[in-house]
N, C-alpha and C positions, 0 to 999 in steps of 0.2 A: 504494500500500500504506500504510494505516495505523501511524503509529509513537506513542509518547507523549513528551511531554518532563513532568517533574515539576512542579508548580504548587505545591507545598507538602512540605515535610520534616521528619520527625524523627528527632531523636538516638536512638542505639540502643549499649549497653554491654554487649560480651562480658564480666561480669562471673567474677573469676578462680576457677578449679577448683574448689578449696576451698571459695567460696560455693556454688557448683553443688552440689557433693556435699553440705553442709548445707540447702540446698532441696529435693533430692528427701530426705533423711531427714525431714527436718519436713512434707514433704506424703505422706507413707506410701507412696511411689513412685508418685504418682500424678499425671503430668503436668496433669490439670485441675486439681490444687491446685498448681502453680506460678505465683506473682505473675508477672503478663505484664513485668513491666518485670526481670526474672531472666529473660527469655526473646534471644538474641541475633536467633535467624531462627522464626519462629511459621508452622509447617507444620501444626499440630493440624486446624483448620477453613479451609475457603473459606466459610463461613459467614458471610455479615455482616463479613468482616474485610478486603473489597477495598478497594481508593480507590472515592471516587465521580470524576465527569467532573465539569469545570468547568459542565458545561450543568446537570447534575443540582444542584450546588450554586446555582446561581443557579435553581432552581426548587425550591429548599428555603425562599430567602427568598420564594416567593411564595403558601406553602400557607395555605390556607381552613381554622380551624381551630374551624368551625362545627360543635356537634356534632350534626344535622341540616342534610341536604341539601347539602354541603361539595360545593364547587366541585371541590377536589382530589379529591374522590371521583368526580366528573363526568370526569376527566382519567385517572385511572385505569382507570374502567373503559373509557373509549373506546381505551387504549392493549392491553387484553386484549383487543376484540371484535377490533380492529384486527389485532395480532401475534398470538394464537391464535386468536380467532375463536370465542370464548363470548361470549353474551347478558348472560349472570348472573353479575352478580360477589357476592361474600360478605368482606371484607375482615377479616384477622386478623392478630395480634400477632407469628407467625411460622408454620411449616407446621406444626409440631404442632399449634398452636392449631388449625388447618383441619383435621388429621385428628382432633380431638376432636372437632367439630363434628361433621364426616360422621359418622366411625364409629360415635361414639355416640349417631347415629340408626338406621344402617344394621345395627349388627349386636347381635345379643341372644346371649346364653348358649345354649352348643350353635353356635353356627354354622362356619363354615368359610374363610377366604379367602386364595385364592390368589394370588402373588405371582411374577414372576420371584426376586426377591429379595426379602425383607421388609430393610429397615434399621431402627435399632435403635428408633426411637421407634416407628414403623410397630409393629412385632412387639409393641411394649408396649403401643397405644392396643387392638390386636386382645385382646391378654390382659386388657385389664384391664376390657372389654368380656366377656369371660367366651370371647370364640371362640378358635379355631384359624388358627395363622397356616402355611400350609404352602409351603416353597418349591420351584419349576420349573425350577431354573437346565436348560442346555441342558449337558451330559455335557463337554464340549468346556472350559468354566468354570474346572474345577477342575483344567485341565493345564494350571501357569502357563507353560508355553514355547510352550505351540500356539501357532501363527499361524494366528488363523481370525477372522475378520472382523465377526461380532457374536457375542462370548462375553458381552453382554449378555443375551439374548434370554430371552424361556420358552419351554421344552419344553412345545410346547399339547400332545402324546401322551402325557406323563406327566402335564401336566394333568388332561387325560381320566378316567384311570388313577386318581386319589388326588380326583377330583370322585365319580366312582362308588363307589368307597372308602366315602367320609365319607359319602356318600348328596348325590346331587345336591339333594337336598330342601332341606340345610345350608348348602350352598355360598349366601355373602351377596353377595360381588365377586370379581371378579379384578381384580390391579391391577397394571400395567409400571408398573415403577420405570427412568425412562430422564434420564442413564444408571444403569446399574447400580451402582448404588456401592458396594454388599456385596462386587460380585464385581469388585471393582477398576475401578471407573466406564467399565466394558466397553459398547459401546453395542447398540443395537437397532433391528434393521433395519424397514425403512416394511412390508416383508414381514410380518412376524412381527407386526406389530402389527395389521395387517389379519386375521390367524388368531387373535391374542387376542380382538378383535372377534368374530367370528365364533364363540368359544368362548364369549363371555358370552352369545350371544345363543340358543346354544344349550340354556344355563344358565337365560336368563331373568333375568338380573342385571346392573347395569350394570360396565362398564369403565373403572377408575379408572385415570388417568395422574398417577403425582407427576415434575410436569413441571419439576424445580428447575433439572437441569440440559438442559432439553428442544435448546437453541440449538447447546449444543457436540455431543449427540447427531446433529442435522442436518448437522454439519458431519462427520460420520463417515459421515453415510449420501451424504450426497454424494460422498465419497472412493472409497464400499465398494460401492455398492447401485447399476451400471452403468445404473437406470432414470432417473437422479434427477442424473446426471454434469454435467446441463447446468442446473440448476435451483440458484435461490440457496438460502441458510438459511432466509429469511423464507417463502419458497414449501414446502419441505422440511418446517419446523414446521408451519406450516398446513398440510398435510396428514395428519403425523400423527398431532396433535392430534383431528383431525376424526373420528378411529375414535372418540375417548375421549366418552362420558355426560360427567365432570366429569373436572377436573384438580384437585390437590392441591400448590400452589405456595409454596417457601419462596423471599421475593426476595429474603433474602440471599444466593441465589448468581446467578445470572441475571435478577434485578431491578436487579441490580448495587448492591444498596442495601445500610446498614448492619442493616437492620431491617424488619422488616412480612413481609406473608404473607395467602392468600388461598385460598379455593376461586373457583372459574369453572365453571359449569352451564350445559347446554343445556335444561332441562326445569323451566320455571317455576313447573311446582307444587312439585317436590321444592325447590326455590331458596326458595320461601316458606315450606317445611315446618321446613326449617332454621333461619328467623330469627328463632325464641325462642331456642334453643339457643346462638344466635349471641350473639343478648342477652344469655343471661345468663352466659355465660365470657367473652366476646371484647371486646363493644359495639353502640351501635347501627348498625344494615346503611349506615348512610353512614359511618362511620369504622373499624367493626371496634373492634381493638386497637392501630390506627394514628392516630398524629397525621397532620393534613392535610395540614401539612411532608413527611413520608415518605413517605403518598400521591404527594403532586408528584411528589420524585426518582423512584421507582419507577417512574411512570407516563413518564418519560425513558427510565430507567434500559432498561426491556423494550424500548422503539423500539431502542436501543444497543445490545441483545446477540444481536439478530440481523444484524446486520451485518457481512459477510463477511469483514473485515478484522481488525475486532476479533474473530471467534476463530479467525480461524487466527492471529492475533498471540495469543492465549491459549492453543492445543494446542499451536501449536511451542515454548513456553515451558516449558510441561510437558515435551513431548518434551527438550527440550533440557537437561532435571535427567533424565530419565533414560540418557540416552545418555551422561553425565558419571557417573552412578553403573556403569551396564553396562561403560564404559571402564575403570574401577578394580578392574571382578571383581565387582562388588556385586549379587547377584541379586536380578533384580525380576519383576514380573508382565511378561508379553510379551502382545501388543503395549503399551503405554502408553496407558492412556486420558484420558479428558477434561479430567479435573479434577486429578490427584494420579498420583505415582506408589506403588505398592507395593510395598514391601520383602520378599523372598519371607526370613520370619524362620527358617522351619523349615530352611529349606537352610541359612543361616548358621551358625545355633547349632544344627547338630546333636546335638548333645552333651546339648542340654533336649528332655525328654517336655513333652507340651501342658498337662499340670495343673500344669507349671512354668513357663507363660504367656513363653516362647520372642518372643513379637511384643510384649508390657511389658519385658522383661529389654534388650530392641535397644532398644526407645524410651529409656530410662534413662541407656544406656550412648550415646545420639546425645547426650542432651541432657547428661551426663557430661562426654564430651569437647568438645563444639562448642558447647552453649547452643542445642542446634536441639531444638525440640519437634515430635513427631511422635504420632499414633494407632493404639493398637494395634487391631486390628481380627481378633481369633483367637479363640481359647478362652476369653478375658477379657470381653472385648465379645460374645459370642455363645456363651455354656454352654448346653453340651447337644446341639450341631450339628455335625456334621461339617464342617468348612470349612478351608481352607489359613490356616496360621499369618500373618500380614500386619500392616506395618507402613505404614499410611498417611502420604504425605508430600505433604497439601493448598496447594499454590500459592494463596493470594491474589487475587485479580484485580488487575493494574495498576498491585502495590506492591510487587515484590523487580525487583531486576536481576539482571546477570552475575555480579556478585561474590558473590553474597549463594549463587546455583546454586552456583559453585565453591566459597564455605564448605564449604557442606552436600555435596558430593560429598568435600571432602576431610576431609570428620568421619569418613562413612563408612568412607570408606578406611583412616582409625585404627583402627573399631571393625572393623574385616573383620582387620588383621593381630593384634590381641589379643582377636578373636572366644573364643578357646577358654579366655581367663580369664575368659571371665562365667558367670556365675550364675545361675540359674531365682529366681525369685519364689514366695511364696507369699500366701495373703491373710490378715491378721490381720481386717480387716472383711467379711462379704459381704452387706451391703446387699441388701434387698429395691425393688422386683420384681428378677429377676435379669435381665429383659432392659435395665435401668439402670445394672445395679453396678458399671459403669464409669467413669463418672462419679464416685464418691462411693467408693469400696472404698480400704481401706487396705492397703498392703503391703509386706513385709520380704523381704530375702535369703535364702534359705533355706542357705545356704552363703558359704567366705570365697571373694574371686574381685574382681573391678574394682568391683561393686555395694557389698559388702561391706566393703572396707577401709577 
């Protein structure tokens, strides 16, 4: 069994209450405006914010940083065809940069696409494309205590259903988002993805996979999906993968890198049709928006995260910040997915309606008392959608321990017993497009309460 011992360290300062409470007033209650070094335990993103491996760092000092024909781009893509098993690689500065790319060749004003889930940039690159982003979640989703085995999934029958709707004519993709991260990095079974397939083709459209967290999804279908019991992660990906036209991959989470991002295509003319597009946002088709350096690591980093050790040492980690929050009463999404766990806020803070942003008011009140930063992910992060109030609590790859879980379990445990002096939020800014305003929105207490005082 794989274990890690640390190779490199930094200092990190619970700075005292007082300061807390004057950083979120100065950042308008908005944990993306909090200086990371005011941060004690940084839950926000597994984004770009894991350790790298000592192999990955010694393949950082060897990157090509040629801006044609780059060795490390020769390295890169042999490690995609290899662990997913795409021909055509398209190399970019992170995965939105990849779904600029796609999307805004793939869809025009008026169209349609379906999602198990859309996530936030996702929903924005579709909007700002002029289409329609509609979500599939499976019914199952939105009960945070089921215990049902991929609440990732898309309902392909209410697919169906809102394809015929819109007019089949509309519909531009379908896309699995695995795992799910909207709906609490829930994952999706090899099943389901063989009927998303089977719905694009019925559509006449290709099947988009944003594959970020594809490795730790594998490792749930191994656990979940009795076909698959005896089959590693690496065999598991490659198969799923294989339903998908293109994947849509950010390698800041399972490139294991701090940076870079990419599409991978089976279909060599749409791979060419793309590389102005590529040009003129990203760079050119051998570096993307990546230096050769990050190339390298990445091109490690993917061989590394299918490897069986490394994530079940990555879910039982997760699991194991959850079962420490569940043990103090702290309600979360059931079962605990791949990436993060999530804070069921609406059960908490009963007491807040959702235009009183119930999953920002817990995040405030974490980083309040603990210096733990967290993501809301409710009515704040997603206006206009019906969806459970959630407070995302992203593990890192490779970079918190024991202590760091029991901080943050016993933050929680603070804010669960003076739950009922907070406070709802409201917005003093709300930033356009709204499926951003997250990011960037400013906001005040709407009441006196632990926020407040």
């Amino acid at each position: 069994m794989t274990q890690y011992r640390s190779a490199m360290a930094a200092p990190v300062d619970l700075i005292p209450r007082e300061e807390r409470r004057t950083c979120l007033r100065e950042a308008g209650y908005n944990l993306f405006r909090v200086a990371s070094d005011d941060v004690f335990v940084d839950l926000l993103t597994d984004s770009g914010t894991g350790a790298m491996s000592t192999d990955q760092w010694a393949a950082l000092m060897t990157g090509d940083e040629a801006y044609a024909g780059s060795r490390s781009f020769g390295e890169l893509e042999d490690a995609v065809s290899d662990v997913m098993g795409f021909e055509h690689l398209l190399p970019t500065h992170q995965g939105r940069g990849a779904e600029n790319v796609l999307y805004g060749h793939l869809l025009s004003a008026g169209d349609v696409v379906i999602n198990n889930t859309h996530f936030d940039t996702t929903r924005a690159h579709v909007a700002a494309n002029g289409a329609r982003a509609i979500d599939c979640p499976v019914e199952v989703a939105t009960d945070l205590s089921a215990d049902a085995p991929f609440k990732g999934n898309l309902d392909v029958e209410n697919a169906r259903v809102a394809a015929a709707e819109a007019g089949a004519e509309r519909v531009a993709a379908v896309v699995l988002t695995i795992t799910n991260n909207s709906m609490a990095g829930q994952p999706v079974s090899v099943e389901n993805t063989h009927a998303a397939r089977e719905l694009a083709d019925d559509l006449d459209v290709p099947l988009v996979i944003d594959a970020c967290r594809f490795a730790e999804n594998a490792h749930f279908v191994r656990e979940r999906e009795p076909a698959f019991s005896d089959s590693s992660v690496a065999e598991i990906a490659r198969e799923q993968l294989s339903y998908a036209d293109c994947v849509v991959m950010s390698g800041k989470k399972e490139g294991l890198s701090n940076v870079g991002g990419f599409l991978a295509l089976r279909d060599p003319e749409l791979a060419e049709s793309l590389k102005p597009r590529l040009i003129l946002y990203e760079g050119f088709p051998t570096y993307g928006g990546m230096a050769g350096r990050d190339m390298a690591a990445m091109a490690v980093g993917l061989r590394e995260a299918v490897d069986d050790d490394r994530v079940r040492a990555r879910v039982d980690q997760v699991r194991s910040l959850g079962d420490r929050l569940r043990d103090r009463g702290v309600p979360i999404y059931e079962p605990v997915g791949g990436h993060a766990v999530y804070v069921d806020a609406g059960s908490l803070l009963t007491q807040l309606e959702p235009s009183e942003f119930p999953g920002q008011a817990l995040a405030c009140a974490a980083y309040l008392d603990g210096g733990v930063r967290g993501v809301e992910l409710g009515s704040l992060a997603f206006p206009g959608t019906d969806r459970p109030e959630l407070l995302r609590l992203a593990l890192p790859r490779r970079t918190y321990h024991d202590e760091h879980l029991d901080h943050v379990a016993e933050t929680f445990s603070t804010v669960l017993d003076r739950r009922e002096e907070i406070g709802g939020l409201e917005l003093v800014t709300d930033p356009d497009p709204p499926e951003l305003r997250h990011f960037s929105a400013e906001l005040r207490p709407v009441e006196t309460g632990v926020l407040a005082d």
